[in-house]
N, C-alpha and C positions, 0 to 999 in steps of 0.2 A: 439287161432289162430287169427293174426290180419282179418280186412274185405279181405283188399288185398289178402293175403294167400286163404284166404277161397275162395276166387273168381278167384283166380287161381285153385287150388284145381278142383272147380266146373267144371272149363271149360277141366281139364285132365278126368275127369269123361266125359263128355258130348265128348269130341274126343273119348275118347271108345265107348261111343254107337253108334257111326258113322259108326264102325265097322258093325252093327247089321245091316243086309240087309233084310226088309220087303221079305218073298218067292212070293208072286204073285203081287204087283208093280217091286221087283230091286232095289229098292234103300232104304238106310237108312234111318232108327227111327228118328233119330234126324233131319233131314230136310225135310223125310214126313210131321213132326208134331204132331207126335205119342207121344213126351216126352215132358207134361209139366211141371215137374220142378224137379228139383231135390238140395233136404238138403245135407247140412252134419253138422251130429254135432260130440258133442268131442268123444273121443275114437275109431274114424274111421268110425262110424257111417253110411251110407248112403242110406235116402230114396229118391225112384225115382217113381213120379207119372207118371204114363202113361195110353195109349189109345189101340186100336186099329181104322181099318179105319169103322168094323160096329161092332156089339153083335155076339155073335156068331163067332168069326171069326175061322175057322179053324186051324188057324197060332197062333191065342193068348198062348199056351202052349212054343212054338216055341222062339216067341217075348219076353215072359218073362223072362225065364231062357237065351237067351242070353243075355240081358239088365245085368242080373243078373249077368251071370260070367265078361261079357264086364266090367261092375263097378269095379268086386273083381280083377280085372284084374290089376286095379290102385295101385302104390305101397301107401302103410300105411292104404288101405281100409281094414278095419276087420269084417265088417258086412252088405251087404245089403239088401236091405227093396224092393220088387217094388209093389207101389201098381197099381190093376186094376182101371181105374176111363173112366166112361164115360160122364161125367160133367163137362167142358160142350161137346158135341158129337161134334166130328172130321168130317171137312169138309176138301176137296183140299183148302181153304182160308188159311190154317194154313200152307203151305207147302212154303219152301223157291223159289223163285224165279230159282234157278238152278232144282230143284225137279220138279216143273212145266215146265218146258223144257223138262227134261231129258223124261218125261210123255207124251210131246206133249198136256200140257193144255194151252197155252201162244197163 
Protein backbone atom coordinates (compact mmCIF):
# COMPACT_ATOMS: atom_id res chain seq x y z
CA UNK A 1 0.00 0.00 0.00
CA UNK A 2 1.34 3.23 -1.19
CA UNK A 3 1.87 6.05 2.08
CA UNK A 4 -1.08 7.97 0.32
CA UNK A 5 -3.45 4.86 0.43
CA UNK A 6 -2.34 4.02 3.75
CA UNK A 7 -3.23 7.49 4.91
CA UNK A 8 -6.38 7.49 3.50
CA UNK A 9 -7.10 4.05 4.63
CA UNK A 10 -6.27 5.53 8.19
CA UNK A 11 -8.42 8.59 8.08
CA UNK A 12 -11.70 5.93 6.82
CA UNK A 13 -10.75 4.05 10.06
CA UNK A 14 -10.49 7.21 12.24
CA UNK A 15 -14.36 8.57 10.70
CA UNK A 16 -15.62 5.33 12.09
CA UNK A 17 -14.56 5.85 15.43
CA UNK A 18 -16.26 9.24 15.21
CA UNK A 19 -18.98 7.03 15.31
CA UNK A 20 -18.30 5.85 18.93
CA UNK A 21 -19.95 8.27 21.36
CA UNK A 22 -18.17 8.48 24.90
CA UNK A 23 -21.89 7.43 27.35
CA UNK A 24 -21.14 10.07 30.12
CA UNK A 25 -19.38 13.15 28.05
CA UNK A 26 -21.74 12.65 24.35
CA UNK A 27 -19.55 13.13 22.11
CA UNK A 28 -16.94 11.05 20.24
CA UNK A 29 -13.64 9.05 20.85
CA UNK A 30 -11.87 10.62 18.19
CA UNK A 31 -12.30 14.34 19.17
CA UNK A 32 -12.43 13.79 23.02
CA UNK A 33 -8.99 12.55 22.50
CA UNK A 34 -9.39 9.21 23.53
CA UNK A 35 -7.62 7.75 20.26
CA UNK A 36 -4.05 7.97 19.99
CA UNK A 37 -3.20 6.37 16.96
CA UNK A 38 -4.09 4.04 15.05
CA UNK A 39 -1.70 1.34 12.43
CA UNK A 40 -2.48 -0.47 9.76
CA UNK A 41 -0.45 -3.05 8.41
CA UNK A 42 -0.69 -5.59 5.50
CA UNK A 43 -3.47 -8.00 5.47
CA UNK A 44 -6.05 -5.60 6.92
CA UNK A 45 -4.45 -5.44 10.00
CA UNK A 46 -5.49 -2.75 12.45
CA UNK A 47 -4.15 -1.54 15.65
CA UNK A 48 -5.78 1.17 17.61
CA UNK A 49 -4.28 2.76 20.71
CA UNK A 50 -6.44 4.38 23.02
CA UNK A 51 -7.56 6.01 26.34
CA UNK A 52 -10.03 6.42 28.47
CA UNK A 53 -10.76 9.98 30.25
CA UNK A 54 -9.65 8.22 34.03
CA UNK A 55 -8.65 4.28 35.36
CA UNK A 56 -11.27 2.79 36.05
CA UNK A 57 -13.73 4.02 33.81
CA UNK A 58 -16.89 2.42 33.91
CA UNK A 59 -17.57 2.88 30.21
CA UNK A 60 -13.89 1.39 29.16
CA UNK A 61 -15.71 -2.11 28.25
CA UNK A 62 -18.30 0.01 26.29
CA UNK A 63 -15.47 2.17 24.52
CA UNK A 64 -13.53 -0.73 23.29
CA UNK A 65 -15.52 -2.97 21.75
CA UNK A 66 -17.22 -0.12 19.91
CA UNK A 67 -13.66 1.26 18.63
CA UNK A 68 -13.52 -2.42 17.78
CA UNK A 69 -16.55 -3.07 15.59
CA UNK A 70 -16.48 0.81 14.37
CA UNK A 71 -12.86 -0.23 12.75
CA UNK A 72 -14.03 -3.86 11.34
CA UNK A 73 -16.79 -1.86 10.13
CA UNK A 74 -14.07 -0.45 7.36
CA UNK A 75 -14.32 -2.39 4.20
CA UNK A 76 -10.84 -4.59 3.65
CA UNK A 77 -10.40 -4.44 7.74
CA UNK A 78 -9.82 -8.31 8.74
CA UNK A 79 -8.66 -7.87 12.02
CA UNK A 80 -8.50 -5.29 14.84
CA UNK A 81 -6.17 -4.92 17.73
CA UNK A 82 -7.28 -1.99 20.47
CA UNK A 83 -5.02 -1.61 22.80
CA UNK A 84 -5.73 -0.04 26.39
CA UNK A 85 -2.88 2.57 27.10
CA UNK A 86 -3.01 5.26 29.66
CA UNK A 87 0.63 6.85 28.66
CA UNK A 88 0.44 9.41 28.49
CA UNK A 89 -2.98 10.07 30.78
CA UNK A 90 -5.89 12.02 29.03
CA UNK A 91 -6.43 15.47 29.77
CA UNK A 92 -9.57 17.90 28.12
CA UNK A 93 -6.03 19.49 26.36
CA UNK A 94 -6.21 16.58 23.97
CA UNK A 95 -9.72 17.38 22.83
CA UNK A 96 -10.51 19.05 19.56
CA UNK A 97 -11.66 22.51 19.70
CA UNK A 98 -15.39 21.58 18.58
CA UNK A 99 -15.28 18.91 21.69
CA UNK A 100 -14.48 21.63 23.98
CA UNK A 101 -17.38 23.66 22.95
CA UNK A 102 -19.76 21.16 22.58
CA UNK A 103 -18.48 20.43 26.71
CA UNK A 104 -18.74 24.10 27.43
CA UNK A 105 -14.80 24.05 28.29
CA UNK A 106 -13.94 27.21 25.81
Amino acid sequence: MTPQANEAFVERIREALRLVIDPELGYNIVDLGLVYDIEVEDGGVVRVAMTTTTRGCPATGYLKDGARDAAWSVPTVEFVDIALTYDPPWTPDMMTEDAKRHLGIM
